[in-house]
C-alpha positions in Angstrom: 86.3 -14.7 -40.3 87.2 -17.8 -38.7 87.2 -21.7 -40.0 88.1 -24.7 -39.1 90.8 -26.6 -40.2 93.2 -29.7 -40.7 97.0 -29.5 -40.7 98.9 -32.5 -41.3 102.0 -33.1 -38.7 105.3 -34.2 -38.6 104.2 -37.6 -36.6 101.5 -38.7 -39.0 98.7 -37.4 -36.8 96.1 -34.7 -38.0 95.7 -31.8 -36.3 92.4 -29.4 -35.5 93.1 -26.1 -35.5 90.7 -23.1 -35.5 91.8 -20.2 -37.8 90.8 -16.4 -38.7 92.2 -13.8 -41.3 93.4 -10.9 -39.7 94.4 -7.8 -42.4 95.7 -10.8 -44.9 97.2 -12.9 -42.3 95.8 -16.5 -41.5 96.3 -16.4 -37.6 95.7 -19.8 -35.4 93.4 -18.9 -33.1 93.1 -22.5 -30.9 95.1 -25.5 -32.0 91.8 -28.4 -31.1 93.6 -31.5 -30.6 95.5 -34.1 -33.0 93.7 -37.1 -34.1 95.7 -40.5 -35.1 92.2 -42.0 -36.6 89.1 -41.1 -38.5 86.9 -41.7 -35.2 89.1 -38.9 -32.8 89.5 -36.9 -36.2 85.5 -36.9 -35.9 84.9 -35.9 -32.3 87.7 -33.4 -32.7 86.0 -31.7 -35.7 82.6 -31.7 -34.0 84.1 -29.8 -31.0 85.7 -27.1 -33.4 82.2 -27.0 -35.3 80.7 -26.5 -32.1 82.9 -23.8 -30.7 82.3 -21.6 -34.2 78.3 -22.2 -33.8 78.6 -21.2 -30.3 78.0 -17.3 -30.8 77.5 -16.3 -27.0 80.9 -16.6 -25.8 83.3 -14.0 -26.9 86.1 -16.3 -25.6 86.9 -19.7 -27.2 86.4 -21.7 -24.6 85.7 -25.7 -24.9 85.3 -26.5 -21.4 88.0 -28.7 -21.3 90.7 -29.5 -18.5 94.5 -28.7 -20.4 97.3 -30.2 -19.1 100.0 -27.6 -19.6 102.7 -28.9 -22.1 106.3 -28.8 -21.3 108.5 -27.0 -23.8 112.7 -27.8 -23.6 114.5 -24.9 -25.4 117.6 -25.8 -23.9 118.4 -29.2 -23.5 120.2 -30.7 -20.5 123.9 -31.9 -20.9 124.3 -34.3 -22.8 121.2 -34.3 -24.8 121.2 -32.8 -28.1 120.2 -28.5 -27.5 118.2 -25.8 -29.6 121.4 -25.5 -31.9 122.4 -29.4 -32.1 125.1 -30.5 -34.5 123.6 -31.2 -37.7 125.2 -34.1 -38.0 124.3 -35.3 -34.7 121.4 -38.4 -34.9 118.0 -36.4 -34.1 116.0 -37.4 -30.9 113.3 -39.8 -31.5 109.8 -38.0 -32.8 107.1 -38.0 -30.0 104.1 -39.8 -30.8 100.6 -38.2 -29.9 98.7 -40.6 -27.2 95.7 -42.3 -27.9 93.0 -41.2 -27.1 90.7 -42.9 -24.4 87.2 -42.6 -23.0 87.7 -42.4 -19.0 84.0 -43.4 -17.8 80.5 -42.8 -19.3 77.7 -41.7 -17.0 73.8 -41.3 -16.8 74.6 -37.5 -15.8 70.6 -36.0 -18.0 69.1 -38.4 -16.0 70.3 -37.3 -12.9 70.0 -33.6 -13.4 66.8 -34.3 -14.6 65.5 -35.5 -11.7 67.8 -33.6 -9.3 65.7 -30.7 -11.2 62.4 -31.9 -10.0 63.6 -32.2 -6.4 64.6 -28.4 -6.6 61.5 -27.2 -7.7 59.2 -29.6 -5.3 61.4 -27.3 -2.8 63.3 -30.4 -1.4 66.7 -28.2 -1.2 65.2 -27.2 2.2 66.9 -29.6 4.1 69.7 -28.4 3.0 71.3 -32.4 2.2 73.1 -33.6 -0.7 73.4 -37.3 0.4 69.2 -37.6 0.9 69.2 -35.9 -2.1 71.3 -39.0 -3.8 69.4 -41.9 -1.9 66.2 -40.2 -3.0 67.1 -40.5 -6.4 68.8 -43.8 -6.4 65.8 -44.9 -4.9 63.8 -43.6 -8.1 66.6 -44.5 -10.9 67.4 -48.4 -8.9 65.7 -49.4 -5.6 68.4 -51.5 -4.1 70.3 -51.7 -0.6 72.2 -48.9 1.6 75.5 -51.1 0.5 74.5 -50.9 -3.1 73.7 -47.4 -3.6 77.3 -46.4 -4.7 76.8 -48.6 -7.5 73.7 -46.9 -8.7 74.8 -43.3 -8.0 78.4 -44.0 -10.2 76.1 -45.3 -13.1 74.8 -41.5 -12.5 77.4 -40.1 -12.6 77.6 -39.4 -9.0 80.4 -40.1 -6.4 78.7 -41.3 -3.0 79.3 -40.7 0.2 80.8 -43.7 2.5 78.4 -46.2 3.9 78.6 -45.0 8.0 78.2 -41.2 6.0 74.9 -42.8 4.7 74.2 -44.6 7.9 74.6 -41.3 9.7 72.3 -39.8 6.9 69.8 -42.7 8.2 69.8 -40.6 11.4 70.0 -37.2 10.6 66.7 -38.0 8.7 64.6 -39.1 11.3 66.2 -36.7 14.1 66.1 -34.1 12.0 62.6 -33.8 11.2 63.2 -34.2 7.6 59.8 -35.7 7.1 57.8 -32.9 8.3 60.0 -30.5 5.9 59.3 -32.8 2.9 55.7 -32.7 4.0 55.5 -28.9 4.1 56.9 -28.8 0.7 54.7 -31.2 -0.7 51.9 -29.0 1.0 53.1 -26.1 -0.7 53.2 -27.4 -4.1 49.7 -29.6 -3.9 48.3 -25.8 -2.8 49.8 -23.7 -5.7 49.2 -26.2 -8.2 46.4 -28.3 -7.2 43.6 -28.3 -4.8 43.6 -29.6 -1.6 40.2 -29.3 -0.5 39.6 -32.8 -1.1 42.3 -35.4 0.4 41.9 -39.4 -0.2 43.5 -41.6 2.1 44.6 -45.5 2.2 46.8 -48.3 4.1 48.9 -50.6 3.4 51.6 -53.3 4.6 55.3 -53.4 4.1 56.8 -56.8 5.8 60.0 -57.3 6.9 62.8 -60.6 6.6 62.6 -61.0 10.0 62.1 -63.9 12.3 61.3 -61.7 15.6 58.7 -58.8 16.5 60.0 -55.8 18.3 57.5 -52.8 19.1 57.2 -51.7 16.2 57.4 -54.6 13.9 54.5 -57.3 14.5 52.6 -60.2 13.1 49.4 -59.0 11.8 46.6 -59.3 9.4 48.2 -59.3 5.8 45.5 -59.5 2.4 48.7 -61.7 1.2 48.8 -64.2 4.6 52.1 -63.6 5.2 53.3 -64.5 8.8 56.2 -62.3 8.6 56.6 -59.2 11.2 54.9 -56.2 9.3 54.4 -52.3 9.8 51.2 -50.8 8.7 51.6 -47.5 6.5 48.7 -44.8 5.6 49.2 -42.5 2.9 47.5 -39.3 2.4 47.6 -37.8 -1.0 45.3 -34.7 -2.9 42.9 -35.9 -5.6 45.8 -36.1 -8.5 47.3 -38.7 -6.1 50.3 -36.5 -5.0 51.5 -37.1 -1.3 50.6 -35.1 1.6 51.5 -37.1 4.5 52.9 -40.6 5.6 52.0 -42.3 8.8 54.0 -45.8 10.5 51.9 -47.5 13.0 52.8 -51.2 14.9 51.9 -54.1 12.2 49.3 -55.4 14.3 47.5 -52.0 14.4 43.8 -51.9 12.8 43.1 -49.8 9.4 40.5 -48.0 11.5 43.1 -46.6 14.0 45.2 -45.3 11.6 43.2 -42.7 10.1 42.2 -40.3 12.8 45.5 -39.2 14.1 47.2 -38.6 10.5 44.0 -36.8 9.3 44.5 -34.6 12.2 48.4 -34.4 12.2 47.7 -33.1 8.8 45.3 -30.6 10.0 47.1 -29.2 12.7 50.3 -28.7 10.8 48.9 -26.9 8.1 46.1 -24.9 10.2 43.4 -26.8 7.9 39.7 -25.9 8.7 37.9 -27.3 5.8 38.3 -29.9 4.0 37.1 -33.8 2.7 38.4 -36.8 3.7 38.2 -39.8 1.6 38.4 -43.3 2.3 37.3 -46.9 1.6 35.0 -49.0 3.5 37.5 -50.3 5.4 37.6 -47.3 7.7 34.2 -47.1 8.2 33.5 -47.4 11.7 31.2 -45.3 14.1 34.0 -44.0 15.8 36.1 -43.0 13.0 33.0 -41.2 11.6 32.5 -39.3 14.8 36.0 -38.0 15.6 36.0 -36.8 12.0 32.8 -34.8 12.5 34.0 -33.6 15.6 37.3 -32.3 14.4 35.5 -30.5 12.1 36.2 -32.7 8.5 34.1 -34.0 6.1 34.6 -37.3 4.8 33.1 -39.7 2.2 33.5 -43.3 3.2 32.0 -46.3 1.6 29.7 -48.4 2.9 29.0 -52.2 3.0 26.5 -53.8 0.7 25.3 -55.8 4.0 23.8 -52.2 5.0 21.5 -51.7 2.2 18.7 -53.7 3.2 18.0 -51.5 6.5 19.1 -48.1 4.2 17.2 -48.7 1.3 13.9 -50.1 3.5 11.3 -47.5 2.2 13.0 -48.0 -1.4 12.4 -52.0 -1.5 8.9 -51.5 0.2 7.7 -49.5 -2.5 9.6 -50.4 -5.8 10.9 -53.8 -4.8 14.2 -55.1 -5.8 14.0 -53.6 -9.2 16.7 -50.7 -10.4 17.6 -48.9 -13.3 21.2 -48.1 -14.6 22.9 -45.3 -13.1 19.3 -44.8 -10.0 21.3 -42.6 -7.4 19.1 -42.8 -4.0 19.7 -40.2 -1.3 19.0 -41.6 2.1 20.0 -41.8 5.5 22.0 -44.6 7.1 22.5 -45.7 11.3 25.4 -44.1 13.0 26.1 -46.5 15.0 25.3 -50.6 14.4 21.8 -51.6 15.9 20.4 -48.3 16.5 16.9 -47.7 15.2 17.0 -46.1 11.4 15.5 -42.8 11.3 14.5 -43.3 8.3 10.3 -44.7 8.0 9.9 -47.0 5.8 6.3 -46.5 5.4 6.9 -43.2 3.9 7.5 -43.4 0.3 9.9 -40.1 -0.7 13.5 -40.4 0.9 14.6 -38.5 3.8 17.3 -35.7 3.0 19.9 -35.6 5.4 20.4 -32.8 8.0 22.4 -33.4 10.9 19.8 -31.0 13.4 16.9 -33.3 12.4 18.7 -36.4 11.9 21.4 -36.8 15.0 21.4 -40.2 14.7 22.2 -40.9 11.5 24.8 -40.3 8.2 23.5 -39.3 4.8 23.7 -42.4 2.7 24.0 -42.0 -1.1 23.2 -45.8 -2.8 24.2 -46.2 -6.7 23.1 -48.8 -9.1 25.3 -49.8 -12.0 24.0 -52.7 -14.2 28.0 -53.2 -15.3 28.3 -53.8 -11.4 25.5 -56.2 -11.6 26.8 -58.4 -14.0 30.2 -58.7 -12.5 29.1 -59.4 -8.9 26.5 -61.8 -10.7 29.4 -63.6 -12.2 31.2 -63.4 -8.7 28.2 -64.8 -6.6 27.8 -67.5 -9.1 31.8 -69.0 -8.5 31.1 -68.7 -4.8 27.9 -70.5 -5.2 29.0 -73.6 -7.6 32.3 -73.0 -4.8 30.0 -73.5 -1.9 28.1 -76.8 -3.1 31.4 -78.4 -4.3 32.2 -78.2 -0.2 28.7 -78.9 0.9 28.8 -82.1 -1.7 32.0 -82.9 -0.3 33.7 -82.6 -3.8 36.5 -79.9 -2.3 38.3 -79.8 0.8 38.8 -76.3 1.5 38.0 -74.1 4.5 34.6 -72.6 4.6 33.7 -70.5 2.2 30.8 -67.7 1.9 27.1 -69.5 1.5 27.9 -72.5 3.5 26.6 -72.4 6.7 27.2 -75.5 9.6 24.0 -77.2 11.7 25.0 -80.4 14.3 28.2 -81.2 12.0 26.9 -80.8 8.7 27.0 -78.3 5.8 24.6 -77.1 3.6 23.9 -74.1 1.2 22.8 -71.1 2.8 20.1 -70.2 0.4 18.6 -66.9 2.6 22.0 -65.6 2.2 22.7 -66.0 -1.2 18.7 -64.9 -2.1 20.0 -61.6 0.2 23.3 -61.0 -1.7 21.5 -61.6 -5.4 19.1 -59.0 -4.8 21.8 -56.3 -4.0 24.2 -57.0 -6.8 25.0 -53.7 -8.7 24.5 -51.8 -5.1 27.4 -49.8 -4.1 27.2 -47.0 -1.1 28.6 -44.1 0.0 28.3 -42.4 3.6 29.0 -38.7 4.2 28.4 -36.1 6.7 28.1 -33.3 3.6 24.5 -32.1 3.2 23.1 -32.5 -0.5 22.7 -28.7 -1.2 26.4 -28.4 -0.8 27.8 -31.3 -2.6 25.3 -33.3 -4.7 25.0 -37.1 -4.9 26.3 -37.3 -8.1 29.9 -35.3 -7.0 29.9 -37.5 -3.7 30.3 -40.9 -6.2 33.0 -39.0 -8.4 35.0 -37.9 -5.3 34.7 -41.5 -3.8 36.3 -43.0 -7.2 39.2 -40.6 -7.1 40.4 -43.6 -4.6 42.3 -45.0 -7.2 44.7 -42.2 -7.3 45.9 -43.1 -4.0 45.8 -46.7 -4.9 48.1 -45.6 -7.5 50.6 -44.1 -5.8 50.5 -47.5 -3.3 51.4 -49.6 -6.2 54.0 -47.5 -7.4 55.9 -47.5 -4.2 55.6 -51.5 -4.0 56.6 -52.1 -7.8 58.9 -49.1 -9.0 60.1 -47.8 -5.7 60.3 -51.1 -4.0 59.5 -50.1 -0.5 58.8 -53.6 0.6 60.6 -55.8 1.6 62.2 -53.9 4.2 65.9 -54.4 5.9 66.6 -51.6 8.1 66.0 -53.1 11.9 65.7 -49.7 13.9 62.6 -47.7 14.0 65.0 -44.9 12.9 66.0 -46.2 10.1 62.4 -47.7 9.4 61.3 -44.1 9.9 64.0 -42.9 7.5 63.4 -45.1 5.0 59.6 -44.2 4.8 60.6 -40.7 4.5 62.8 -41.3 0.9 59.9 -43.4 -0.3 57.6 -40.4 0.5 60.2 -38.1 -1.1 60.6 -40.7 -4.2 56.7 -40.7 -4.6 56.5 -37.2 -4.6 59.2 -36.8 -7.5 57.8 -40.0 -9.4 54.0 -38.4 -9.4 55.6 -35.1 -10.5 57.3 -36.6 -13.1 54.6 -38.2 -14.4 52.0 -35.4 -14.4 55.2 -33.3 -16.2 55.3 -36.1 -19.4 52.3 -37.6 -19.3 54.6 -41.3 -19.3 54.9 -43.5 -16.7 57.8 -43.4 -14.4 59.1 -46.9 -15.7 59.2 -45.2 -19.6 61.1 -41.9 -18.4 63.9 -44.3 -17.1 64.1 -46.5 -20.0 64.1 -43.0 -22.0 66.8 -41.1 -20.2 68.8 -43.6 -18.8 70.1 -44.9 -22.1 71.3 -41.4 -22.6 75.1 -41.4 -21.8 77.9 -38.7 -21.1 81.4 -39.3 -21.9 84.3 -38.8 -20.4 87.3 -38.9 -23.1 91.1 -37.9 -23.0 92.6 -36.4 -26.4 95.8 -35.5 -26.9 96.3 -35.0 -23.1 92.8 -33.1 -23.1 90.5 -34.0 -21.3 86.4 -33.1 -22.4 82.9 -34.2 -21.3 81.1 -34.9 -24.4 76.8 -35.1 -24.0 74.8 -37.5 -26.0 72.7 -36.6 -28.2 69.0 -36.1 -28.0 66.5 -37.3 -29.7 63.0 -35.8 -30.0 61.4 -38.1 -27.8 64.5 -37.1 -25.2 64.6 -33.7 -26.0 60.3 -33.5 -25.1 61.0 -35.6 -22.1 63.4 -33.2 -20.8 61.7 -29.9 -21.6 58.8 -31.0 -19.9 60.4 -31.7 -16.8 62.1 -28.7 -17.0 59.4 -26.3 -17.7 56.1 -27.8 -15.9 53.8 -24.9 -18.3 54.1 -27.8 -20.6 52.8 -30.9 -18.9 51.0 -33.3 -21.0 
């Protein structure tokens, strides 16, 4: 049986031994360490208390680094030897060193996230410094000249700056992008469903005084004037990543969605699916190379189209709504043409593409929730609009104003037009009812957020924006760690059930320590508490997502 115990030395310090009984005999089986304090006496006895629990390893075996001690049995001329005089002064006792922490690290945090990458399948690039600025870019979103910083609070040593320059490169040449993509694919298909895909754009704008080709002036919801790239972002329904697209900052939304929808297609040999997207990319042409590629989409439409849409429903039951009326209708293709859709006929149309060529199916909800908050809307833009037509606000023209020989005045048509369609909100689709009802168009349409979502989080936690890097490589390559980023954040996130921001401030307190005892030197974890410990299992075995 073996025990732990404390021996008194010559010098004053206490020494850690680890004992057995063999046939009568006490044997020291490993002498631990010598502590000069009650603190080292403390870590010294936890590592011996340790080693006993541990029952797997036939070996005693701390994990530590020895330095081998030097033993004189002989001593030089003219120092006292093995068999000194007696009488001879003795050599001066040597004193055990203090002992001393060498650094501290965030080491669970890493690992834990290194783990996700590994299991999203992001090893296939087969590069341990994208690996790191993938990370860092989760843990600290900072500069390529600050990363070091981040990646020693991790425990990490990096690579040199032109190493990460150079990793810059090898990114975009190297066709990471389409290998992260593939993974992501892989892992959106196995665990999710990606018969449904939403998309969205955004802008990231640069400090920068000049355009180049890539970087331009465009339109910005913020109204910046800075030179700006516009970015679309694919994701499934959960709001996972698929794809990420870079187009010229002066680029419209509209042409941005057609060639990443089919990019997508193409490199995963898609044949069905949905495409999702906001009113913003609704445009007759968009519509139509969708349909003609094959995809079904679910746009939504603008409240200006409802009049001509809902005709035959205002001819026969007026203005009037109810909470939650779905109407199934039929909408123009193309601006101007002449609705297929009689008004004089009291039942709506439903949709079929053979009888109906020149027109969508339109689905048109009512929410009296809606109602009240566009009510609330039009009102500020009325009392807005007489306060500039009185002359009591300076301000550029706003909606409900309109501008005859000089003057300003209340547009009262408009305004009438716009009361009577608060609580409206439409949909167009090229999916026949009998294979996806209107109900289950809405619900697909408001999965939008998800993608939303994941914009936000790669502005605020990821802090993709604002951008340094000059070249388009290095644009490019940038793009592709925030993609990679998102992909671990969303992951992470599904895993625990937390936001991203409360798995940092969880894990990253957690630190590692590096200490020297007695010439020993030992990495000592922290320890976990149950909120830590649940964290970390859930990211290590996904079975047990929240």
């Amino acid at each position: 049986m073996a025990w732990v115990r404390r021996v008194r030395t010559a010098s004053g310090a206490t020494a850690v031994q680890i004992a057995e009984s063999v046939g009568g005999r006490r044997r020291i089986v490993r002498h631990v360490g010598s502590a000069r304090d009650e603190a080292e006496l403390g870590l010294l006895m936890e590592q011996a208390r340790r080693l006993l629990a541990d029952d797997r390893q036939g070996v005693l075996d701390l994990g530590l680094t020895p330095m081998a001690a030097k033993a004189v049995m002989v001593a030089p001329p003219g120092l006292p030897g093995l068999f000194a005089d007696p009488a001879s002064p003795s050599p001066a006792r040597v004193m055990v060193p203090r002992s001393r922490v060498l650094k501290t690290s965030s080491g669970v945090l890493y690992e834990a996230l290194a783990g996700v990458y590994t299991s999203l399948g992001f090893d296939v690039v087969g590069d341990d410094s994208f690996r790191d600025l993938v990370i860092a870019r989760i843990v600290e979103p900072t500069s390529l000249l600050d990363i070091d910083r981040v990646l020693a609070g991790l425990g990490r040593r990096a690579v040199s700056l032109s190493t990460r320059k150079r990793t810059l490169r090898r990114c975009h040449r190297g066709s990471y992008r389409e290998q992260i993509a593939a993974a992501c694919f892989e892992h959106a298909w196995t665990a999710g469903d990606v018969s449904l895909v939403l998309y969205d754009v955004t802008t990231l704008y640069f400090e920068a005084e000049k355009e180049d080709d890539l970087r331009k002036v465009g339109y910005s919801k913020e109204r910046r004037v800075d030179p700006q790239i516009v970015v679309g972002l694919l994701v499934d329904r959960q709001g996972f990543p698929l794809e990420i697209g870079c187009y010229e900052g002066n680029k419209a939304e509209t042409a941005t969605i057609v060639p990443i929808v089919k990019a997508f297609q193409a490199r995963h040999g898609l044949a069905d699916m949905v495409v999702v997207a906001d009113a913003g990319m609704l445009s007759s042409a968009n519509l139509k190379a969708l349909d003609e590629a094959g995809l079904r989409f679910i746009v939504g439409s603008r409240v200006t189209k409802a009049p001509k849409d809902l005709a035959s429903h205002f001819r026969w039951h007026g203005d009037a709504f109810t909470d939650g009326q779905i109407i199934d209708t039929l909408t123009p293709r193309h601006a101007g043409r002449r609705p297929e859709n009689d008004r004089l006929v009291k039942a709506e149309p439903a949709w079929n593409p053979q009888e109906h060529p020149g027109s969508w199916r339109a689905v048109w909800a009512y929410s009296s929730k809606r109602a009240a908050r566009d009510s609330v809307t039009l009102t500020l833009q009325e009392n807005r609009a007489k306060a500039v037509v009185a002359g009591e606000k300076a301000a550029r023209t706003p909606r409900f104003v309109k501008t005859t020989n000089g003057s300003r005045s209340l547009d009262d048509t408009a305004l009438a037009r716009a009361r009577a369609l608060v609580g409206l909100k439409g949909y167009v689709t090229n999916i026949r009812a009998h294979v996806m009802p209107a109900g289950e168009v809405i619900a697909s349409y408001h999965d939008l957020w998800q993608v939303e979502q994941s914009f936000r989080m790669s502005k605020t936690d990821l802090r993709a924006r604002p951008m340094f890097a000059r070249t388009r490589d290095a644009i490019e390559a940038h793009l592709t760690i925030v993609f990679a980023a998102l992909a671990i954040s969303r992951v992470v996130q599904n895993r625990t059930g937390l936001s991203l921001r409360r798995v940092l401030r969880t894990l990253g307190p957690l630190r590692s320590a590096t200490v020297e005892i007695n010439g020993v030197i030992t990495t000592i974890p922290p320890a976990l508490g149950p909120d830590e410990a649940t964290i970390l299992n859930a990211l290590h075995h996904p079975a047990s997502r929240h």
